[in-house]
N, CA, C and O of each residue as an XYZ file, in Angstrom:
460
protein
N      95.972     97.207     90.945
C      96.664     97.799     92.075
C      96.314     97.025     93.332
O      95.235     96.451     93.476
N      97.119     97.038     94.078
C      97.275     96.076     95.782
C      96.726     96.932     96.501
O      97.590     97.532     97.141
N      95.537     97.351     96.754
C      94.443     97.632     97.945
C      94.330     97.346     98.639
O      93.651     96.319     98.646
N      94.914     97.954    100.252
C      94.386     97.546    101.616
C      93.324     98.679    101.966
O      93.691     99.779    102.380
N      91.753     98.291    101.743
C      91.345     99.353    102.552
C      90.819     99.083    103.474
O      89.851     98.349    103.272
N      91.024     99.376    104.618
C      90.935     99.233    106.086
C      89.343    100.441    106.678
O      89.241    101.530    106.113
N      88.787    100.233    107.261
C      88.023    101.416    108.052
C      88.657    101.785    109.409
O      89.690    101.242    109.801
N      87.963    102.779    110.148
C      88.715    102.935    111.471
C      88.688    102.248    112.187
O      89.410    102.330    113.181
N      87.881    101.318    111.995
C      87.310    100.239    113.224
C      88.293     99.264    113.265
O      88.877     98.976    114.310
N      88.580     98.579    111.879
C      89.512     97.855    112.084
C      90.992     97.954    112.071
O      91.854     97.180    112.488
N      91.064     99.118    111.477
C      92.541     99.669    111.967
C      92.627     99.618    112.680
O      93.767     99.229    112.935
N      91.725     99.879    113.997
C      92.135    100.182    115.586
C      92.732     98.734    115.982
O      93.837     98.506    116.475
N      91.563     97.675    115.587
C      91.537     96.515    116.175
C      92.619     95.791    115.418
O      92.833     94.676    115.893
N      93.399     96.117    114.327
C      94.687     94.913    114.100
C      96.055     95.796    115.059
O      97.164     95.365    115.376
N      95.432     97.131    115.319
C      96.941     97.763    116.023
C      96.379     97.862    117.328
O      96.971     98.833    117.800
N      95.690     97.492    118.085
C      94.998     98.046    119.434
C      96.449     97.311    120.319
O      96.237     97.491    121.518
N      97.295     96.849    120.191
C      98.620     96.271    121.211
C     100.358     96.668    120.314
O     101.372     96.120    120.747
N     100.410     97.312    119.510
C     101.183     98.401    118.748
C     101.526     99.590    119.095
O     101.031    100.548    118.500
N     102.441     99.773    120.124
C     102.474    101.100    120.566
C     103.515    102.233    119.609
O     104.655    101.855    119.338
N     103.078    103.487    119.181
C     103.965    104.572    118.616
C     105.381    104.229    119.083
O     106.299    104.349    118.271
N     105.607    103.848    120.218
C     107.195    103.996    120.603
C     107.433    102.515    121.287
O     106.549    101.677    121.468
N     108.260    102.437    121.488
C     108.882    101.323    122.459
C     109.327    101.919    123.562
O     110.492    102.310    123.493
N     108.905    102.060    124.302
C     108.953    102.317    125.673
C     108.337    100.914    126.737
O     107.369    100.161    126.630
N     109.656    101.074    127.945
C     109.425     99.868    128.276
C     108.268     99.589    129.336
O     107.814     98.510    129.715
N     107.831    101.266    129.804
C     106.175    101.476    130.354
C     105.347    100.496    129.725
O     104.405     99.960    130.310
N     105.689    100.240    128.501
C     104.499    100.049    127.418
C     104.268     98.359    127.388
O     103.223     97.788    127.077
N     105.778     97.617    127.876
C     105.522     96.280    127.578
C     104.488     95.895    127.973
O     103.591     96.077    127.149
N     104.046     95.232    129.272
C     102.914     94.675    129.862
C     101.838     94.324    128.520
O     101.410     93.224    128.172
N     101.535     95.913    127.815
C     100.262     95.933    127.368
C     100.490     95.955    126.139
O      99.531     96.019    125.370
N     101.784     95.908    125.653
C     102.065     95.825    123.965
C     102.766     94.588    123.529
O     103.266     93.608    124.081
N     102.637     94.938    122.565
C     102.999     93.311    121.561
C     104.880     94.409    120.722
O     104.900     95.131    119.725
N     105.850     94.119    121.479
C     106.865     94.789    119.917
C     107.477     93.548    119.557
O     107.503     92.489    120.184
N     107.913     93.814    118.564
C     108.006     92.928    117.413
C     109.568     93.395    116.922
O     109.679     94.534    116.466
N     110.696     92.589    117.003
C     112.062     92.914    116.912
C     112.124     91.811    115.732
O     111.518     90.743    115.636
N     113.243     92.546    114.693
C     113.937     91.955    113.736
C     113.846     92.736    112.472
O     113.907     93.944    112.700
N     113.715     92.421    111.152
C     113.754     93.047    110.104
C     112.405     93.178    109.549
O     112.288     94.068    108.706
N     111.371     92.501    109.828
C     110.342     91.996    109.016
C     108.894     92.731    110.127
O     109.142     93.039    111.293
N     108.012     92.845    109.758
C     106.735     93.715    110.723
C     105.530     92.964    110.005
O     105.873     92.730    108.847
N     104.573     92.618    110.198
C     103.451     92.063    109.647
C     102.211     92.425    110.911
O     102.448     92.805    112.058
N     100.956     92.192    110.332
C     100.145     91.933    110.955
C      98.885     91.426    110.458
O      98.730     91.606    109.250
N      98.060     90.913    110.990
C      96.959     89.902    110.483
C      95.433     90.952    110.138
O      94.968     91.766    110.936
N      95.030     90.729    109.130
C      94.031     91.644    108.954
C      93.030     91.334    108.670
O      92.306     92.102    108.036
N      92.670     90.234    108.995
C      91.180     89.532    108.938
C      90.956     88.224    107.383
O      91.882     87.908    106.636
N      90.073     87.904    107.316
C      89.910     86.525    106.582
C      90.804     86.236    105.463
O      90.579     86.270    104.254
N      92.173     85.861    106.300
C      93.800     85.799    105.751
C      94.172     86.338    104.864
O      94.543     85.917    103.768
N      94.066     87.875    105.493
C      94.526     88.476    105.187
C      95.872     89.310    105.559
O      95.641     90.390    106.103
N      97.389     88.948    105.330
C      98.224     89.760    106.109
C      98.795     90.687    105.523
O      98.898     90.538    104.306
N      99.260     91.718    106.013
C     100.311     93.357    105.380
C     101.510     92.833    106.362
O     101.360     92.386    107.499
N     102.722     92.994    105.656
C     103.950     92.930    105.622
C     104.885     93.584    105.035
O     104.983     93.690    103.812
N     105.688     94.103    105.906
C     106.870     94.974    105.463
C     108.111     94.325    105.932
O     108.317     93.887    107.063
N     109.003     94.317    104.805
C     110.251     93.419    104.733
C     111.226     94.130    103.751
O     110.790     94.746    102.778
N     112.470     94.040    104.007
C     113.440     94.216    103.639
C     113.673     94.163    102.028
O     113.200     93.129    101.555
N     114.148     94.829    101.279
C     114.748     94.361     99.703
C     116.072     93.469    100.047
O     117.078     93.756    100.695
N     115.556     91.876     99.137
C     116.663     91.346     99.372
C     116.354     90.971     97.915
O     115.639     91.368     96.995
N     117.498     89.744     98.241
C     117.121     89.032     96.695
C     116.085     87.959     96.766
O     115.514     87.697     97.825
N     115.818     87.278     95.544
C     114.848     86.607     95.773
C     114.595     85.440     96.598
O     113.417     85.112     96.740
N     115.661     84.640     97.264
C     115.955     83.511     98.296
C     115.636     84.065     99.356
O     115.105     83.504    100.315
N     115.997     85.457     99.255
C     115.532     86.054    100.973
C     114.465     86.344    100.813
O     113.751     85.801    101.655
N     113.872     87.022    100.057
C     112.217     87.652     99.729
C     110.902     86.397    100.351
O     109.930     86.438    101.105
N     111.496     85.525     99.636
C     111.170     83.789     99.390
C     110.677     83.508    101.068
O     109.586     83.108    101.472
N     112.033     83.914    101.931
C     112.151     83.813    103.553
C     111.676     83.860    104.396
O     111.248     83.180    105.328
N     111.828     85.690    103.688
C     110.989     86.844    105.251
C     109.346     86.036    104.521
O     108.640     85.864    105.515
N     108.926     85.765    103.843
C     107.533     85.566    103.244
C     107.309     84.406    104.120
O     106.179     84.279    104.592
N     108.117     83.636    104.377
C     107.553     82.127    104.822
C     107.861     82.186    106.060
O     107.359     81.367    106.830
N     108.673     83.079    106.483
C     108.967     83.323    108.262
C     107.374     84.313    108.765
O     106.687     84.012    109.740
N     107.112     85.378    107.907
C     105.665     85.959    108.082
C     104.871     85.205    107.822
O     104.200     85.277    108.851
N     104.327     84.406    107.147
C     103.520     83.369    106.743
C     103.100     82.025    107.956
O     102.089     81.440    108.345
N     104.651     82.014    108.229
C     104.397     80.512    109.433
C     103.459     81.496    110.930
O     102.325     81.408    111.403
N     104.735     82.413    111.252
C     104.373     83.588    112.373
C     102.846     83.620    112.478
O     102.178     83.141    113.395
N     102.328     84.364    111.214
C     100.789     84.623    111.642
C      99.669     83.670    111.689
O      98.509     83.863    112.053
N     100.421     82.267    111.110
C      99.794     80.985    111.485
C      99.738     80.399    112.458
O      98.914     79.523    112.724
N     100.842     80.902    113.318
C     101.237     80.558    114.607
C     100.456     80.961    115.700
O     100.068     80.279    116.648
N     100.168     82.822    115.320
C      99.555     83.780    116.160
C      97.755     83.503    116.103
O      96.902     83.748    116.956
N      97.650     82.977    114.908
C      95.915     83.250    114.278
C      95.616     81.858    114.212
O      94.452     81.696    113.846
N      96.250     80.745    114.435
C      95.496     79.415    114.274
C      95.111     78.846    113.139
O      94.972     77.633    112.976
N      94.889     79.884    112.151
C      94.345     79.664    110.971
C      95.763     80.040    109.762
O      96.417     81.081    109.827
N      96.023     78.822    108.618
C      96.578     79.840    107.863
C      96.410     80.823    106.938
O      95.274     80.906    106.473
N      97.493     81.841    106.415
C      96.716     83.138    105.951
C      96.693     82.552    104.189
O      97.417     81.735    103.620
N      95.345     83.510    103.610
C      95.289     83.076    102.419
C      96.265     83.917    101.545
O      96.642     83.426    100.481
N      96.777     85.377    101.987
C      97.469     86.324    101.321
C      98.027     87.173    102.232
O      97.491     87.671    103.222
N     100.037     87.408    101.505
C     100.348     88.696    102.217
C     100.748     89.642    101.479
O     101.254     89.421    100.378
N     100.554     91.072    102.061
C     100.271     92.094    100.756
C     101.913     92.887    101.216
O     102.081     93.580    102.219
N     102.568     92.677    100.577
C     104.496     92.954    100.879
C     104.506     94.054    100.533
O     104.071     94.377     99.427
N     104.998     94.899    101.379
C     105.926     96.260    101.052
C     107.436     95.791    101.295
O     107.674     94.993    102.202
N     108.051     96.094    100.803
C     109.666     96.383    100.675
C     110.524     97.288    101.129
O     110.277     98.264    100.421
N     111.448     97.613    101.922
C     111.782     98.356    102.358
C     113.465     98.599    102.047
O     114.193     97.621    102.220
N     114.157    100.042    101.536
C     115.738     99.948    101.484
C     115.770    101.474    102.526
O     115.047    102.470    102.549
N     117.168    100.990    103.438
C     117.262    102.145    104.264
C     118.662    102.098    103.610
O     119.231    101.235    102.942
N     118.974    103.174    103.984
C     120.084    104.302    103.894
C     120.686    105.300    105.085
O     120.589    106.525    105.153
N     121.211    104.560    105.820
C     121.568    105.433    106.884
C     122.360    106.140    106.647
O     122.140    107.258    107.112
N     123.587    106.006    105.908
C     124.194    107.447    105.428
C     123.677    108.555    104.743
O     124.045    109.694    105.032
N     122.881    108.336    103.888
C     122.090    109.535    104.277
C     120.600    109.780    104.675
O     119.883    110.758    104.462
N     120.396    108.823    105.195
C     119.198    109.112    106.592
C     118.254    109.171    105.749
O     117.434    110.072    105.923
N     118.023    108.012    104.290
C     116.503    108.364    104.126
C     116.048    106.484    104.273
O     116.658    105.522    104.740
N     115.112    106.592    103.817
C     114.772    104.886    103.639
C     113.437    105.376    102.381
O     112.781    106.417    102.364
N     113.381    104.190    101.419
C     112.701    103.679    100.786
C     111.733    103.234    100.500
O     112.064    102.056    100.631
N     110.314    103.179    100.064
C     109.236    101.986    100.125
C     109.014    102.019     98.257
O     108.988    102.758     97.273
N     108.844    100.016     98.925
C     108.500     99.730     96.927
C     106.804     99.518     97.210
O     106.402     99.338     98.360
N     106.155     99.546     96.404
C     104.694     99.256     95.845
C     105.118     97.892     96.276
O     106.117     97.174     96.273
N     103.475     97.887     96.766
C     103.006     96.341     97.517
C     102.992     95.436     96.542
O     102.325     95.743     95.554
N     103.738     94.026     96.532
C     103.278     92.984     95.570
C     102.095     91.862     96.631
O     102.399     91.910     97.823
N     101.309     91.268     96.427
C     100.429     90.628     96.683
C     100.660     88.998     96.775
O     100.757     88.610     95.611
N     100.801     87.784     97.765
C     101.118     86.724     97.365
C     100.516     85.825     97.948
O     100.586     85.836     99.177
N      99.718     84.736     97.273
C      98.762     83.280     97.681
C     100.338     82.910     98.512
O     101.467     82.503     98.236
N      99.454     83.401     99.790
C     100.463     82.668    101.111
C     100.153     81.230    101.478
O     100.838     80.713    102.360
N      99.375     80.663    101.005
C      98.914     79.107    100.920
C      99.878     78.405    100.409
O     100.296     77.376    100.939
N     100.549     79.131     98.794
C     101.636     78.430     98.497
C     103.187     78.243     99.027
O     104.123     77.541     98.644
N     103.038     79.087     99.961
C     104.262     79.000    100.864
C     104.277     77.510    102.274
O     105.286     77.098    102.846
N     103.213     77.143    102.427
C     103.149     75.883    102.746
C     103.279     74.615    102.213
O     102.943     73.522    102.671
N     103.866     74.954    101.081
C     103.823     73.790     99.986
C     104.998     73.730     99.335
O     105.806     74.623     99.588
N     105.416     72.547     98.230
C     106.825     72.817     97.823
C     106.935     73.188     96.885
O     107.954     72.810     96.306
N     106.012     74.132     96.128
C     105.658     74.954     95.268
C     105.728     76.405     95.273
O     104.913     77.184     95.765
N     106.951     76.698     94.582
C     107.448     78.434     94.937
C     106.577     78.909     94.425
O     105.700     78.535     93.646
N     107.115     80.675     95.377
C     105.638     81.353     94.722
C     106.019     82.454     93.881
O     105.066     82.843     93.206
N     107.052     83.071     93.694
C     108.429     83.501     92.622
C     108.858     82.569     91.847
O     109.799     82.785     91.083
């Protein structure tokens, strides 16, 4: 099973610029994050990512668009991102989550798929 266990301490500290809402009070001091895809860095490359159900060319994508991103943000690249999946349904107003798959984000720098 794909285990993130986090303590309070560091929960605080990967969301301490994550605000509950988007409110535009809030910019100055928050980090929001627009598009389909949400990630964040969780210590010795370690990232959690939530992304869309696509097919596998897109899966492939959002992975290497999160992958470059938190290389971008952290200096360092990440060794793993732990993917949730997401299907919404706005007609009838529910949305979805799949079980986390786990992926050597190292190989996404390379020309070696990781699917």
């Amino acid at each position: 099973m794909n285990e993130v266990a986090l303590s309070a301490n560091q929960l605080n500290q990967i969301s301490y610029d994550l605000p509950a809402v988007r409110k535009g009070y809030l910019q100055p001091v928050a980090n929001f994050e627009f598009g389909e895809t949400r990630s964040r860095y969780l210590g010795n490359g370690r990232v959690i990512a939530l992304l869309p159900d696509s097919s596998k060319q897109g899966y492939q994508d959002y992975l290497a668009h999160i992958a470059d991103e938190q290389r971008k943000n952290s200096g360092e690249t990440p060794t793993s991102i732990t993917a949730f999946q997401y299907q919404l349904n706005p007609r009838k107003m529910t949305a979805a989550l799949a079980l986390p798959t786990t992926v050597d984000a190292r190989s996404l720098f390379t020309a070696k798929r990781v699917l």
